[in-house]
N, C-alpha and C positions, 0 to 999 in steps of 0.2 A: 902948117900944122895939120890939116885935113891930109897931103899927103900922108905924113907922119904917120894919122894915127890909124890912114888906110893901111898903111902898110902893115904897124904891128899888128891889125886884125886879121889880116889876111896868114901873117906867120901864126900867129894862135889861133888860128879857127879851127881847127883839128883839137887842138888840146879844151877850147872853149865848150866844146860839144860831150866831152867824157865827163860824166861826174866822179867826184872821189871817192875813192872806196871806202868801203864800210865792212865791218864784219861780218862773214854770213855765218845766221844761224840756222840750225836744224828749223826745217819749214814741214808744214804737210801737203805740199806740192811746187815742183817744180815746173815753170813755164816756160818752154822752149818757141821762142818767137820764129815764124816763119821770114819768110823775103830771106832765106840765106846760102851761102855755099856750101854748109857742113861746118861750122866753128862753132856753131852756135848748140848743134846736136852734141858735139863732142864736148863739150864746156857741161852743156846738162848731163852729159854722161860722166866727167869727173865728180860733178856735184851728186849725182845719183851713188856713186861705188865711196861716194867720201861718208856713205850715209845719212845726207843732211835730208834728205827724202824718200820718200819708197813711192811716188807716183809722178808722173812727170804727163804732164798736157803739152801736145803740139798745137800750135796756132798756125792760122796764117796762108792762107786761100785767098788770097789779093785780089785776082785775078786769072783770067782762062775759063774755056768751057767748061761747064758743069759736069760732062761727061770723063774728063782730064784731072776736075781739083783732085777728089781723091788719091787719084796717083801721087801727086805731092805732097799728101802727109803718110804714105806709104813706103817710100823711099827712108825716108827718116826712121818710122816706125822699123824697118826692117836693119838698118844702122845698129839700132837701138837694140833690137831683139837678138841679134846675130852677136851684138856686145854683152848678152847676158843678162838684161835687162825683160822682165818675164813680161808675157805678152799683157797681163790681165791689168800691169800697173801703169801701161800707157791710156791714155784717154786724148779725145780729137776733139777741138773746137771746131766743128764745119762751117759757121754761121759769121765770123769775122772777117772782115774785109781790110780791116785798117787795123794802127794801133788803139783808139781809141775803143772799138767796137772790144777788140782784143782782153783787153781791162774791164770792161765792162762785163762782157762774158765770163773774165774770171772772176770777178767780185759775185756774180750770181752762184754760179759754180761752190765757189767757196761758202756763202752763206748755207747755200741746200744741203752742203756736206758739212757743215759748223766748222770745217779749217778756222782757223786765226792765222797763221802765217804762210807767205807763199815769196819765192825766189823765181826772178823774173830774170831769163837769159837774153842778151841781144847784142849785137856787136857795138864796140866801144863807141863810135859816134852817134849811136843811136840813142842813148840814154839820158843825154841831158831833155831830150822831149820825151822820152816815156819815164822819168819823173815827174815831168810835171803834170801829164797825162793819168800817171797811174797816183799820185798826190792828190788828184781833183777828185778824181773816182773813187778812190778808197776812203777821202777825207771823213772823217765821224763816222767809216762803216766799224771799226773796233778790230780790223784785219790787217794786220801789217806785212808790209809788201819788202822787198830788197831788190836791190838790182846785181845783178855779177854779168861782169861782162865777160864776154868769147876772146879768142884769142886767134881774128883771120890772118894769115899770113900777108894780105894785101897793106894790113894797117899800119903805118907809122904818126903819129897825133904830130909827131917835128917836123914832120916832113910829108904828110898829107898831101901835095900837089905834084907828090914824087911818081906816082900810077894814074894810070884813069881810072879803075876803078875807087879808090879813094877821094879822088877829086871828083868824080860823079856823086857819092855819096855825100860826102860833106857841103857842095853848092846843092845836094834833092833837101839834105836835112835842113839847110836854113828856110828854103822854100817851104817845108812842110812844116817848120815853127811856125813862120808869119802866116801860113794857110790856119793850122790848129788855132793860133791865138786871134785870130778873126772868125774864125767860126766854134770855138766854143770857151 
């Protein structure tokens, strides 16, 4: 039975990790999570020209020298601007390192600026933890959050153990569940 029910986990663990969609509404900002390839920019750039927002925050300085992060939300910013997207409605989170910090950052963000709702981009495996993540952090702030996920070309949720990059992703996110829910 143990075999068994290893086994069905291992075929759903890709689809375990996406949550269900939800309808997105017009927000007054959109959150474009860093750690990506460019899915994730292009995903806030549909949601941006569909109109559900007119500001869009990059996150997402993990890691590298200080002298380097900036480069990495530069790239994106330049994505973004060269897409028609005017320079004054991007904004940079410099100060996050993680997803939780990320959330965190934006829930202050959004209080200072009295936002109520904000749409949080990040590829499909990522979001069963940045619900629960951004669920804790937002809880009784009175700001409502949404997720929509990217659309990388590396992802299949059936077949997840079909690339390395997928299967990299999917065994960091279980590891970063069981890290997040032991440490906060």
């Amino acid at each position: 039975m143990l075999l068994i029910a290893g086994i069905a986990f291992f075929i759903k663990a890709g689809s375990l990790l996406t949550v269900p969609k939800s309808a997105t509404k017009p927000a007054d900002l959109i959150v474009i999570l860093g750690g990506e390839t460019g899915a994730r920019s292009i995903r806030g750039l549909e949601l941006y020209r569909e109109g559900l927002s007119s500001q869009i925050l990059l996150t997402g300085i993990e890691y590298g020298e200080l002298q380097t992060q900036q480069s990495y939300l530069d790239w994106r910013a330049q994505f973004l601007i060269s897409s028609g997207v005017p320079k004054g409605r991007i904004l940079f989170d410099l100060r996050a390192r993680n997803s939780w910090e990320e959330a965190e950052n934006t829930l202050e963000l959004m209080k200072h600026k009295g936002w109520h709702r904000v749409i949080v981009v990040s590829d499909p495996p990522h979001l069963r933890r940045l619900d629960w993540v951004w669920g804790k952090i937002f809880k009784d702030s009175g700001i409502e959050y949404s997720l929509s996920a990217s659309h990388p070309s590396w992802w299949d949720e059936k077949k997840w153990w079909s690339n390395e990059m997928s299967m990299k992703f999917v065994t960091m996110e279980y590891l970063k569940i069981g890290y997040y829910v032991l440490k906060y």
